[in-house]
C-alpha positions as MATLAB code, in Angstrom:
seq = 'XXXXXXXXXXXXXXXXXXXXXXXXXXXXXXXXXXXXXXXXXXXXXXXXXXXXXXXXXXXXXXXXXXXXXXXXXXX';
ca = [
      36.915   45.839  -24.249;
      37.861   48.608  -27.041;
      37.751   45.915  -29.647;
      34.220   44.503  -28.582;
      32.314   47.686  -28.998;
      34.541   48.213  -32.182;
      32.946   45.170  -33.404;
      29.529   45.972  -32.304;
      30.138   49.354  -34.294;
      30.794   47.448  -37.221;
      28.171   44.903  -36.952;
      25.275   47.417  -36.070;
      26.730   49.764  -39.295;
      26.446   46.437  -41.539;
      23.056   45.576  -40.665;
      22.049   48.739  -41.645;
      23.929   48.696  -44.573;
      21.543   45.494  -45.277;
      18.721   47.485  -44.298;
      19.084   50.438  -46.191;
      17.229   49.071  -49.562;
      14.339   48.223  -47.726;
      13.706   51.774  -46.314;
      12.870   52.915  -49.608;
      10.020   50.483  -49.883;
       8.050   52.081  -47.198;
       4.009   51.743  -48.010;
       2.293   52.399  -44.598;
       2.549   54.476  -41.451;
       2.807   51.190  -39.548;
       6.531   50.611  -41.542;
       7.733   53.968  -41.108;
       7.142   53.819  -37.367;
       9.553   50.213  -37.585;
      11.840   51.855  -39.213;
      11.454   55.234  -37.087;
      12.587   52.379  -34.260;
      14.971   50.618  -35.970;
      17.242   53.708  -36.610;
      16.826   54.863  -33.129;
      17.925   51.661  -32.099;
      21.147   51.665  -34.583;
      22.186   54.953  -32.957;
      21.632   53.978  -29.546;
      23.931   50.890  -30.014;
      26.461   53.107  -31.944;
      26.178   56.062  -29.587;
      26.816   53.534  -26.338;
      30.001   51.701  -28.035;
      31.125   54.610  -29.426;
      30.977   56.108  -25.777;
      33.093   53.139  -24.552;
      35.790   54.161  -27.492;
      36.575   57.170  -26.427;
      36.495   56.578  -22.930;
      33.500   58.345  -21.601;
      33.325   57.809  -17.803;
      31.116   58.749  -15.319;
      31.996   61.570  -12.789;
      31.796   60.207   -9.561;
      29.738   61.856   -7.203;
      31.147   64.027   -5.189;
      31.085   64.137   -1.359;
      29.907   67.407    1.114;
      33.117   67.443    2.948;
      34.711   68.048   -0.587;
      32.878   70.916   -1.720;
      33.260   72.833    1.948;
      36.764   72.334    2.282;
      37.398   73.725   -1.213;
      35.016   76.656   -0.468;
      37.192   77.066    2.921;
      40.730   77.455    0.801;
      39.203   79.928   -1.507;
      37.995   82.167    0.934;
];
């Protein structure tokens, strides 16, 4: 699992690496806004993978019971 969204690190950083020239070519509003995208994109993909590398989890909800019993031993 690590080493897929290792890969998918490395493929989204080398397709921008291809992409980079082009950015500089930029003549219209219409381009800037694909681009705009197209980076947003490249850190979505990077941020999600790179979320799965070091082992972000979600906190799992937790239940009433829980909360009043530790309110109980505190007081």
């Amino acid at each position: 699992m690590k080493r897929d969204a290792f890969l998918k690190v490395l493929l989204a950083a080398f397709l921008m690496y291809l992409a980079m020239p082009y950015i500089r070519e930029m003549s219209s509003s219409l381009s800037a806004l694909f681009w705009a995208c197209w980076i947003g994109f490249f850190l979505l993909v990077v941020g999600a993978n790179l979320g799965i590398l070091i082992n972000v989890r979600e906190r799992s909800p937790v239940k009433k019971e829980e909360v009043s019993k530790v309110f109980m031993k505190q007081n």
